[in-house]
Structure formats: C-alpha cells, structure tokens
C-alpha positions as CSV (number, residue, x, y, z in Angstrom):
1,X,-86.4,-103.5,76.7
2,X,-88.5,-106.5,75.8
3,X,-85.8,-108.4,73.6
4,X,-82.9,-110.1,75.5
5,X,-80.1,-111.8,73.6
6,X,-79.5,-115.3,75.2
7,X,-76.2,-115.7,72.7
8,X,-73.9,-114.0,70.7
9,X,-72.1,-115.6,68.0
10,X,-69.3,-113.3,67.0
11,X,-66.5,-113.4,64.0
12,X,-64.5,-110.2,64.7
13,X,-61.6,-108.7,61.7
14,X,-58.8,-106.1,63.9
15,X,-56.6,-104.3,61.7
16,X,-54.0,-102.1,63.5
17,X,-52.5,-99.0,61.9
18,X,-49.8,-100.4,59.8
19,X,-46.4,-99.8,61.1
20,X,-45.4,-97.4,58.4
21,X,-47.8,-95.2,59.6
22,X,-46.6,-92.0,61.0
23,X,-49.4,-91.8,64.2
24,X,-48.3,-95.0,66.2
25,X,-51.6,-94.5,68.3
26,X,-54.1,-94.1,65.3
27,X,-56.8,-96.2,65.9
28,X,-57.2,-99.3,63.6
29,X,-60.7,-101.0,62.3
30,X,-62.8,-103.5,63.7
31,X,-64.6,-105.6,61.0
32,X,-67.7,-107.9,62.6
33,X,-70.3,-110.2,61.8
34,X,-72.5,-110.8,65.0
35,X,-75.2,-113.3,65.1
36,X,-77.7,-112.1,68.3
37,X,-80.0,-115.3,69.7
38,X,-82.9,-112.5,71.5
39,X,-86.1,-113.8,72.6
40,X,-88.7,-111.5,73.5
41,X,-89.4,-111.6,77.0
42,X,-92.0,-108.6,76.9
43,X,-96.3,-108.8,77.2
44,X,-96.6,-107.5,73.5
45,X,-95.8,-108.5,69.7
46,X,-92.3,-106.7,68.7
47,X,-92.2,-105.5,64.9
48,X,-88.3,-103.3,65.3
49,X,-85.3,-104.4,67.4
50,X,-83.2,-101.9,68.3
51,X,-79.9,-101.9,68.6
52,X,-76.6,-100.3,70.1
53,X,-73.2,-100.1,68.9
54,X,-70.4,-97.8,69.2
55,X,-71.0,-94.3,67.5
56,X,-68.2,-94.4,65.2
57,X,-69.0,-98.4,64.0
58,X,-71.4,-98.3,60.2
59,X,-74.0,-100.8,60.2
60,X,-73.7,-102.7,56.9
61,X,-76.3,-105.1,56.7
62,X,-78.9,-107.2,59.3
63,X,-80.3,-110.1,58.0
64,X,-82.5,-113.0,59.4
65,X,-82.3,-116.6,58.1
66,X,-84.8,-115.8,55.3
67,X,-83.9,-112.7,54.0
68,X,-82.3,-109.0,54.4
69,X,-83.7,-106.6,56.2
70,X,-84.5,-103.0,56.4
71,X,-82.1,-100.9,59.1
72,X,-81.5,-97.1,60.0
73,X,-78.6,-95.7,62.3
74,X,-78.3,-92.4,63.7
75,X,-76.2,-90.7,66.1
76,X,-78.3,-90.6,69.3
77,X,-76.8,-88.9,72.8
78,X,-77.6,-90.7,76.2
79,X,-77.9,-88.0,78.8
80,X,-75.9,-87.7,81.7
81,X,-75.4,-85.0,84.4
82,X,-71.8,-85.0,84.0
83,X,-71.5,-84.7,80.3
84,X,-73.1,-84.4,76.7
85,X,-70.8,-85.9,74.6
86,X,-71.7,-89.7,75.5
87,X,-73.3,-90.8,72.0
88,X,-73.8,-93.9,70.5
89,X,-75.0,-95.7,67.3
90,X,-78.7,-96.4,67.5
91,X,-79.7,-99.1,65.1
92,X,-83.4,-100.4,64.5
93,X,-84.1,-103.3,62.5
94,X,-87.6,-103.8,60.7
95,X,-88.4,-107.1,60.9
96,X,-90.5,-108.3,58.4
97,X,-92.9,-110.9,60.9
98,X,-93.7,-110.1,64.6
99,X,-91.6,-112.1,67.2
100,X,-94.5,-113.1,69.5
101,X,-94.1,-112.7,73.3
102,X,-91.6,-116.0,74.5
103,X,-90.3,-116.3,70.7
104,X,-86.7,-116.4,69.5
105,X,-85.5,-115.2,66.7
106,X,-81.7,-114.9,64.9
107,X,-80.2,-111.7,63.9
108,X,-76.9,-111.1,61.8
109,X,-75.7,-107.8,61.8
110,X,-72.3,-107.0,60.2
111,X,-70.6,-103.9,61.1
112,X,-67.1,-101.8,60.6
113,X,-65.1,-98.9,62.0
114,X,-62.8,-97.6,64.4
115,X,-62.9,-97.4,68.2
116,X,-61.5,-94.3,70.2
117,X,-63.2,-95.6,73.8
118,X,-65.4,-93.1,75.4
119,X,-62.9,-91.4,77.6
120,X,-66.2,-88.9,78.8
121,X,-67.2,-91.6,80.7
122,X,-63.8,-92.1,83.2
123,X,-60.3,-92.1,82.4
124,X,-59.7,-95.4,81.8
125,X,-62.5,-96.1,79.1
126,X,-59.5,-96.0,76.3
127,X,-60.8,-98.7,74.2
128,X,-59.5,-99.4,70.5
129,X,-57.5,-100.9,68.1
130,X,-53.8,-99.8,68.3
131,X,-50.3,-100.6,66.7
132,X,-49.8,-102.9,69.0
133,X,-52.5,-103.9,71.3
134,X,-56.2,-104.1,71.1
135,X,-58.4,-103.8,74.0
136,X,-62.0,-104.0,73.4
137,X,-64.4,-104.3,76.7
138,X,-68.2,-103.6,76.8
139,X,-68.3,-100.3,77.7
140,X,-67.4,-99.1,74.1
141,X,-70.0,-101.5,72.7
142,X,-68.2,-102.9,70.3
143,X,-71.0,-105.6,70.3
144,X,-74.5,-104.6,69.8
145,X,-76.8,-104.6,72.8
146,X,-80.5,-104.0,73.1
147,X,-81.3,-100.9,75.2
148,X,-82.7,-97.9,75.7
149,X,-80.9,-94.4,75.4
150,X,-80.5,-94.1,78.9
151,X,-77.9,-94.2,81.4
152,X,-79.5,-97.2,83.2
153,X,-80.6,-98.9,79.6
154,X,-76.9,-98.6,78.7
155,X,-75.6,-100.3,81.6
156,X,-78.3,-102.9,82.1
157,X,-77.6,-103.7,78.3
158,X,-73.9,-105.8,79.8
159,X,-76.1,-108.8,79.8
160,X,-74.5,-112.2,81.1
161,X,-75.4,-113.8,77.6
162,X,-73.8,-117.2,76.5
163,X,-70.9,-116.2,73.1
164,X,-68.9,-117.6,70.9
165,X,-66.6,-115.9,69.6
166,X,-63.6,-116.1,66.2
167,X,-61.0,-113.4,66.4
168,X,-59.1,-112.8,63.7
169,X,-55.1,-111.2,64.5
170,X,-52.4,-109.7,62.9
171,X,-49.8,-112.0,62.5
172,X,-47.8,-112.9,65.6
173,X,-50.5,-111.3,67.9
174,X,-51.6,-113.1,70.7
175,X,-55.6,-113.1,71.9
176,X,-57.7,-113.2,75.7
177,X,-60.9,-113.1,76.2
178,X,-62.3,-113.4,80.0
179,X,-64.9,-115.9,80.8
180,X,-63.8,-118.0,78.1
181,X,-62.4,-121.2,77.2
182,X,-59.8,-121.0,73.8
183,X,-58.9,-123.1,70.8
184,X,-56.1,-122.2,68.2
185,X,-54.6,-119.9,67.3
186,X,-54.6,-121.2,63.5
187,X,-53.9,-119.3,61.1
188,X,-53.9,-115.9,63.1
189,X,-57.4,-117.1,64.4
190,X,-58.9,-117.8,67.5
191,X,-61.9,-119.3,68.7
192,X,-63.7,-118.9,71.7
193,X,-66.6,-120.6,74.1
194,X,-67.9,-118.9,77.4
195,X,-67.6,-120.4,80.0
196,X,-69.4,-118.0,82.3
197,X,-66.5,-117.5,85.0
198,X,-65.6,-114.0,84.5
199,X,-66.1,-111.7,87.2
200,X,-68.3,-109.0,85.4
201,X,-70.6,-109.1,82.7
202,X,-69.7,-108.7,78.9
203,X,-67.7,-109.8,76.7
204,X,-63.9,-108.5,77.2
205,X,-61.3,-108.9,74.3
206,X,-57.4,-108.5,74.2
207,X,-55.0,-108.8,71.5
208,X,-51.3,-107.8,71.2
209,X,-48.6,-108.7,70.6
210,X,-47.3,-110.7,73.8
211,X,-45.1,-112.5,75.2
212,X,-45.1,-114.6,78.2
213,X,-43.4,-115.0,81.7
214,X,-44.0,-116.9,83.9
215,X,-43.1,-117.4,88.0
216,X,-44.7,-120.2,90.3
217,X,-48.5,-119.8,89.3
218,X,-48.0,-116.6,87.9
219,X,-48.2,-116.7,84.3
220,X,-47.5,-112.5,82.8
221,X,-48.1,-111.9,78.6
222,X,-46.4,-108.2,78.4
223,X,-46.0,-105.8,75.5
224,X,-43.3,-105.6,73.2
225,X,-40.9,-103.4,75.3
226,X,-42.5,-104.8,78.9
227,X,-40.0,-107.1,80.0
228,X,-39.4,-105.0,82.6
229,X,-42.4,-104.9,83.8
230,X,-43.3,-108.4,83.2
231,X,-40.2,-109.2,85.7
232,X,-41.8,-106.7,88.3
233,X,-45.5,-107.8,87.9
234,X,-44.6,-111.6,88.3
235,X,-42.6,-111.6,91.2
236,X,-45.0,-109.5,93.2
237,X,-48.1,-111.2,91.8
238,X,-46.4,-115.0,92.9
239,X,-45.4,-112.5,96.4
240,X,-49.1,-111.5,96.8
241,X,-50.5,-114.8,95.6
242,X,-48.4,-116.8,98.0
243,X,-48.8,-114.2,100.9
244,X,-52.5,-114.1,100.9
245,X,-53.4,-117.8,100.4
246,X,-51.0,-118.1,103.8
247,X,-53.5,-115.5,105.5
248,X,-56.5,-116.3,104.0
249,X,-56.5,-120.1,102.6
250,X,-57.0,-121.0,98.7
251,X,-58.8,-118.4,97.1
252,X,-62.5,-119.1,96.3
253,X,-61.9,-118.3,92.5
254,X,-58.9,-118.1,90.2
255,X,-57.7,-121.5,91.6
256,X,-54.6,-120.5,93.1
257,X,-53.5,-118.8,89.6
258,X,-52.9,-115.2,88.6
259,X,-52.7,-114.9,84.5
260,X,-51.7,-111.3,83.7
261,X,-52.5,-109.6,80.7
262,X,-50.8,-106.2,80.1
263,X,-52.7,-103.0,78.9
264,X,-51.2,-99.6,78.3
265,X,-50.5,-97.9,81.6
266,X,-53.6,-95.9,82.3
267,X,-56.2,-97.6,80.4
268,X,-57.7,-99.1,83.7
269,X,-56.9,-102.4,85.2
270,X,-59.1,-105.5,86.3
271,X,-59.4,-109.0,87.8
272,X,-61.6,-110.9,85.5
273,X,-61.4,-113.9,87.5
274,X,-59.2,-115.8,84.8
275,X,-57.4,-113.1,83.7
276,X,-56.1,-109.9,85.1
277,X,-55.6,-107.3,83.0
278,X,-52.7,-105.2,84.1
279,X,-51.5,-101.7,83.2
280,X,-47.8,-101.7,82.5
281,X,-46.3,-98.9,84.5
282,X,-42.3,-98.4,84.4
283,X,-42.7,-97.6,88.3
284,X,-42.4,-100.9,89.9
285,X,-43.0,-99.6,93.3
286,X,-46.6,-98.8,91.4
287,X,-46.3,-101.9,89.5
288,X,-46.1,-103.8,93.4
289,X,-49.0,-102.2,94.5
290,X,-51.7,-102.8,91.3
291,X,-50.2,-106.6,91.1
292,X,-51.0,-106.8,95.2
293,X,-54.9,-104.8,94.4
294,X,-55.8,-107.3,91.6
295,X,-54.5,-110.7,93.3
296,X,-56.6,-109.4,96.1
297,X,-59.6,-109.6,94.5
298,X,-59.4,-113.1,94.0
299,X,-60.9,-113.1,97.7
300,X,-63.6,-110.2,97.7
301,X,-66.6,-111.6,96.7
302,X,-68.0,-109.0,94.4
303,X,-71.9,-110.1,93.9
304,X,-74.7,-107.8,95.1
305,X,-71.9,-105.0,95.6
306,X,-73.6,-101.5,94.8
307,X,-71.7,-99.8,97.0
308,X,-67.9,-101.0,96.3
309,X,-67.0,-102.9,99.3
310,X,-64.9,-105.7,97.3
311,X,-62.9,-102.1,96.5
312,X,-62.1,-101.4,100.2
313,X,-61.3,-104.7,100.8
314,X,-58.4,-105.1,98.4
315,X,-57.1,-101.3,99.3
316,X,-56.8,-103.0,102.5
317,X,-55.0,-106.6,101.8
318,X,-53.0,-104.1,99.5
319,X,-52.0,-102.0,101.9
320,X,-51.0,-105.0,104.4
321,X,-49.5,-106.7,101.3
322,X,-47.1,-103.1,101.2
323,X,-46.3,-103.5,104.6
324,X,-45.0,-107.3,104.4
325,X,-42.8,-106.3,102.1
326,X,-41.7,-102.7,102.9
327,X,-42.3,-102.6,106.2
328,X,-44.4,-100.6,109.0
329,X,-43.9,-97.3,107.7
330,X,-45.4,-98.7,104.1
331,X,-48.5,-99.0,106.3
332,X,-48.3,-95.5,108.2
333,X,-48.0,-93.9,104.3
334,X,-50.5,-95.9,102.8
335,X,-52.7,-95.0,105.9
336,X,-52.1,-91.4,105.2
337,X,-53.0,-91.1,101.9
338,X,-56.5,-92.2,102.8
339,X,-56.8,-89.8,105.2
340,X,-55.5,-87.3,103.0
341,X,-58.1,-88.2,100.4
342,X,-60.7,-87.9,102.6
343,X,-59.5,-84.6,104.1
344,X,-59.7,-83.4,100.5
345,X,-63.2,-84.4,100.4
346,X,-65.2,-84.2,103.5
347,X,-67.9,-85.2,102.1
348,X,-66.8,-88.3,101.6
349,X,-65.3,-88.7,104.8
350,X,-68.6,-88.2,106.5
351,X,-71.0,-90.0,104.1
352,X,-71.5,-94.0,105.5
353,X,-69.7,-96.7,104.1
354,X,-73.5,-98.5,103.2
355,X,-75.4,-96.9,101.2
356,X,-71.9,-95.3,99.0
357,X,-73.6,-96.0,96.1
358,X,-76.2,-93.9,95.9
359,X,-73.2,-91.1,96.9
360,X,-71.7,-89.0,94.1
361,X,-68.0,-89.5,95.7
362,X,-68.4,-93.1,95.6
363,X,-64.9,-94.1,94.5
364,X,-63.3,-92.0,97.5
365,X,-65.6,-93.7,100.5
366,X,-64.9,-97.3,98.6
367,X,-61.1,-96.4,98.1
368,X,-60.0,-94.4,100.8
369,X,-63.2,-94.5,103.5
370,X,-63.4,-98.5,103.5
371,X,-59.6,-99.6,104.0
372,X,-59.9,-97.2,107.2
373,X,-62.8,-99.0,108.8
374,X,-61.1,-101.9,108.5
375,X,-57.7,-100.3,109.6
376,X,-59.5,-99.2,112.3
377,X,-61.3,-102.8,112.8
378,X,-57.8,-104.0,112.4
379,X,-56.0,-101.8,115.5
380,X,-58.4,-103.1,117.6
381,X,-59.5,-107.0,117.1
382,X,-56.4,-107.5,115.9
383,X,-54.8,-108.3,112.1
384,X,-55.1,-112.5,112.9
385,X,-59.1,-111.5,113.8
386,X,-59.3,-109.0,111.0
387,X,-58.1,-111.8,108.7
388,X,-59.8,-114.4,109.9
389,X,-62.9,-112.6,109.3
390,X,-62.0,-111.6,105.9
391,X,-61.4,-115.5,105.2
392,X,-64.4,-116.3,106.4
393,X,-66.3,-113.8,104.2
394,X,-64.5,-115.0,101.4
395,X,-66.2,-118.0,101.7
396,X,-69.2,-117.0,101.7
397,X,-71.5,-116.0,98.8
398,X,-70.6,-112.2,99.2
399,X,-72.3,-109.2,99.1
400,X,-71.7,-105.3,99.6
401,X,-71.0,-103.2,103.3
402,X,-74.3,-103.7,104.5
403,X,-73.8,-107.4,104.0
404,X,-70.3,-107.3,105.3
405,X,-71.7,-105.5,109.0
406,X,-74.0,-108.1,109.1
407,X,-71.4,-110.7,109.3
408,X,-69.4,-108.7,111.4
409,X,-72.1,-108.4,113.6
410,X,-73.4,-112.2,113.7
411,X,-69.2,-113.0,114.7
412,X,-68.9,-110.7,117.4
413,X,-70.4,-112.8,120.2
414,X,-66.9,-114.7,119.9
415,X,-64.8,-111.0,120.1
416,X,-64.9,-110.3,123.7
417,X,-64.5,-106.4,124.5
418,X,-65.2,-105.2,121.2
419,X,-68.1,-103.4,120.7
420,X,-68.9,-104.2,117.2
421,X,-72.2,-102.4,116.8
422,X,-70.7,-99.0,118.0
423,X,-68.4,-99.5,115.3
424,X,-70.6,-100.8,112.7
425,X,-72.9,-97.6,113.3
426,X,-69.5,-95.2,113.4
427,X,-68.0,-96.3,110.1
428,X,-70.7,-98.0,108.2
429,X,-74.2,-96.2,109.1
430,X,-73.6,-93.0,110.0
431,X,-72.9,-89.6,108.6
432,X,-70.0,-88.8,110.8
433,X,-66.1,-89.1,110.5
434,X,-65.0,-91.2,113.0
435,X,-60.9,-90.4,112.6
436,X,-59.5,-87.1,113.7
437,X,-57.6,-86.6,110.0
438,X,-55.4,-84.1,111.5
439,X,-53.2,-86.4,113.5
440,X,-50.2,-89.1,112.1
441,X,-51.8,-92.0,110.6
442,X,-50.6,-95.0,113.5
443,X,-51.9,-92.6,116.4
444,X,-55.4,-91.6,114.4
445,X,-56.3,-95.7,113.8
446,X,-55.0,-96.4,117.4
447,X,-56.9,-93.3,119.2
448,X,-60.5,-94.5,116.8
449,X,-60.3,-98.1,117.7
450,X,-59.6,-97.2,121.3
451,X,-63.2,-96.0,121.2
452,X,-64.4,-99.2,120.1
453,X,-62.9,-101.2,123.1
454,X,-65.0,-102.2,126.3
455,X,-62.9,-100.0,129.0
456,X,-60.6,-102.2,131.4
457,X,-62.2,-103.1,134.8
C-alpha cells in the first residue's frame, strides 16, 4: 500500500447500552470523526485511497479541506486458513486531484456503529462498547487503516503513526489510552497526545467506569464490583514489582510503576508499557499469577520478536514469582503443566525454540517450550546465573530466541562446565525434545541439565 498515515487526529462519541436495557452486554455505538495525515510513499500518482474499518462501522462522509468527496463501502472477507468469517469494511475514497509520489494530503472520514470484536480471530479479540466498560484496540479497527485485504496487509496496517485523540464518556466513566499522555477529563471529555511509549503499535482505548487503588507503585482502576480483585491485583503486582527489581534491577521501561487497568475476565490481557490491562478474574490464585506475567514484561525486551521469546521469559519469572510466594512445590506444578502441554502436543515439543514463528503451535513452544529451556538453563547454571543473564538482556536492546542464544553464547566463556552450545542446539535449534515428559517435573529439569554439564574429573 503506497499511502501511509503519519497522524491520526481522532474525536471519538461511546454510547453504552443504557442501563434500562434488558441485554447488559449489548453492544453500544461508537460515533467518530478521524482526520488521516497519509503521504504517499509509492513510485506512481494515487487517484483512490482505500480504506479499512470494522465491518459493522457505516462510513458517513470523507472530505478533504476543499470539498466532499465521493466514497463506496462493501463488505470484503480477508482470507485465512483457519476461517471465513474475518470481514471487514472496505472503503475507497475518489479523490478529486492526484496525490503525487512524496505528497501529503488530509482526510476526514466520519463513521458510526457498533463493535462486537472479531472473536474468529482468538478468544480474546472481544472488543466493544458495553454497559460498563469499553475496550477498543486495533485489532477491531475501530480506526481506519490503509491496507490490502490480506492477512499480512491487515496486520502491517498497525502502523506506529503519531494521534491525537478526544474521547467523549458517559458520565462518571473514566478513560486510558496506551502510549499517551492525558488532559482532562472536562466535561466527560478527554484529550489525548502520543507519546510513542507503548509497547505495540496502534492505538488502544479503555473507558469504564473505574475506580482506583492504589499500593506502593502500584496504582489498580477496577470495575464496578472489582474491589476484590483490585485488593488481589495490587498486592501481588507491588509483590512482583518489588521482587523482580531485587533480582533483576530497575526495569528498563515502566519506571518502576505498574498502572493496572481492568478488562472483563477473558478478553485478553497486556503490558502496554504504561498501562497494563488486566482481566479481572474472581480467582486470586489466577489473579497472582496474570499480575506476576504482566509486571514481568516490564523486563523482556519485545523488539524484533517473531518468534515469542519475551513470552517464555515472563512464563518463566512468573513461574519463579509462584514459587517465592508459595513455595517449591508452586514450581514443580507450574513445571508440570508445561510438560503436560507439550505432551499434549508433540509437535510442539519437538519443533526449536528459533524459528517458532513460522510454526503453527507457536503459542505452546513460546508458552510452555521456552520457560523449560530456561528451567532447564536454570537447574544447571544456577537461578543467581539464570538471573543475572536475564538482567543483563534486559538491558540490552532485545530481540527474539535467536538473539537471546546469541547472548547466551557470547557469556558462556565466564560459565565454567557448562556447555552452552550443546544446550543452545538441544532447546533452541533442533527438532528434538530434550525432557523425558514422562517423569516428575524436579527430576525431568535436573536429569536434562545434567546433560548440559562438563562431567566431573
């Protein structure tokens, strides 16, 4: 796609289901005007832009500075190998000059409708405007994006692009939005600028009705009926926070805070860097272990990461962060339901750590595979080497696995009778399984580091 927006300027209506309403998880509206700063960074003069938005959102109007301009919309499917039902809103604007190769132009397009998320695409894509709560992330595209209808158009279409951005709230509703610096509310608005420190591209927006808790550097904005939960989540995220910055120094984003934001319980949690969004589960044993996975993030460098590794990374400080507080046998169960996963899908448990991405069980060898290896790394360097190392990636300006063995590997020299490039090749290159899955978890690490160990004279 030859036209790439450099801004967004967005003033955004939500209008929840009123509370007399039988369905207290209809979907409510979202009313927009979005102003699109594209230049067109192709070889050849562009006549149409077009457009995606969300398949259920109507397309008004699109207008340039001088006048109103001609638009269709139609219903268009992207194809994918696991489904048929991911469609979206294909809009082309005629524009009514050329926009010359390296020229700029300004595009308004307003736009209404519900959201229902595109739960075809994973379970936690749940996206919409509820009684209570609005979540609103760029998977649904509830902002229009340049691309073409393809898988790899609609993900390269999450462009890094400056915003600003005007929400407009029911009254007493509170508003987020990651990578952003805020003003107000006024009024039941808010105004935002990027500020280009979120942790994934896009623009992501959350409204509710919060209220906040706070703990030591923990800061928690739950859901009517989450106190709860709020209690839960900030004492194990100022537990994890505390805990990890003891192991692994100040964290090189996030600045020693956590800001929680809660979202219903299965609608997919994140760490944005500035704000983690949180599902509220009633579980707090559950509650422990997603607070523990997202503060962890704070120190997995997630840049140039195809294949996940900032995934088994915080599986792992998770796991560790379960055994703190429970104990040893935490670690033994959260060791076994790796292995359990991965006897579930072989597979997985033989395809290499690098190269994950490419792999159709990509979530299991990032999830399950990953905190293993460095189980297994763990059992026989040590947990003080193990987190020493992990500090000292931290620090650096990241990567994915194959990054990660390379760093392992360049440290080594100072880790005498560990043979690191055996065990880089075991867990990381190779198409093998290098844990015997059918014995207890403690004896299965132990007996797989023992074969990356020099033998004792």
């Amino acid at each position: 796609m030859s036209m790439r927006v450099l801004h967004y300027d967005l003033d955004v209506t939500l209008s929840p289901v009123p509370p007399e309403s039988p369905i207290a998880d209809a979907p409510g509206n979202v009313a927009t005007r979005c102003t699109l700063r594209l230049r067109n960074e192709g070889r050849r003069p562009v006549r149409q832009v077009r457009l995606l938005v969300y398949r259920l959102l109507n397309v008004a109007s699109a207008e340039v500075p001088e006048g109103t301009l001609a638009l269709g919309q139609a219903q268009r499917r992207i194809p994918l190998d696991w489904t048929d039902a991911l469609f979206v809103n294909r809009v082309t604007v005629t524009l009514e000059r050329v926009v010359e190769p390296g020229a700029e132009i300004s595009l308004t397009v307003r736009y209404s409708g519900p959201l229902v998320g595109y739960r075809e695409l994973g379970a936690y894509i749940h996206d919409s405007v509820q009684r209570d709560v609005a979540v609103l992330r760029p998977e649904v595209l509830w902002y229009p994006v340049p691309g073409p209808l393809s898988w790899q158009g609609f993900l390269g279409s999450w462009s890094r692009a400056t915003f600003a951005l005007k929400v407009r709230c029911p009254e007493g509703w509170d508003c987020f939005v990651a990578g952003a610096r805020r003003s107000g509310p006024s009024d039941g608005l808010f105004a935002f600028e990027s500020t280009g420190t979120a942790s994934t591209p896009g623009i992501h927006l959350y409204a509710g009705r919060y209220e906040a808790r706070r703990e030591g550097h923990v800061s928690v904005h739950h859901l009517p009926g989450g106190e709860a939960w709020a209690r839960s989540a900030a004492a194990a995220g100022a537990f994890a926070l505390g805990e990890l910055e003891r192991l692994l120094g100040a964290p090189p984003v996030g600045e020693g805070h956590a800001t929680f934001v809660a979202i219903p319980p299965g609608w997919g949690s994140q760490n944005l860097f500035d704000i983690i969004t949180q599902t509220a589960e009633e579980d707090p044993a559950r509650t422990f272990r997603e607070v523990a996975h997202e503060v962890s993030h704070f120190w997995t460098p997630i840049e140039g990461d195809p294949d996940r590794f900032a995934e088994a990374i915080a599986h792992f400080l998770q796991d560790y962060l379960e055994g703190v507080r429970e104990g040893p046998v935490a670690v033994d169960a959260a060791i076994a339901s790796h292995m359990a996963a991965l006897g579930r899908q072989p597979e997985a448990a033989t395809a290499p750590v690098v190269g994950a991405g490419s792999h159709p069980a990509l979530d299991t060898i990032s999830r399950e595979k990953g905190p293993l290896a460095l189980w297994a790394l763990a059992r026989t360097i040590g947990v003080p080497g193990t987190m020493d190392l992990l500090s000292a990636w931290a620090g650096t300006s990241g990567g994915g696995a194959a990054e990660f063995t390379a760093f392992l590997l360049e440290r080594a020299g100072a880790m005498k009778g560990f043979q690191a490039r055996r065990f880089v090749d075991d867990w990381f290159h190779a198409d093998i399984c290098p844990i015997d899955l059918t014995l207890a978890p403690d004896a299965a690490v132990r007996q797989a580091a023992a074969h990356y160990l020099d033998p004792e004279p």
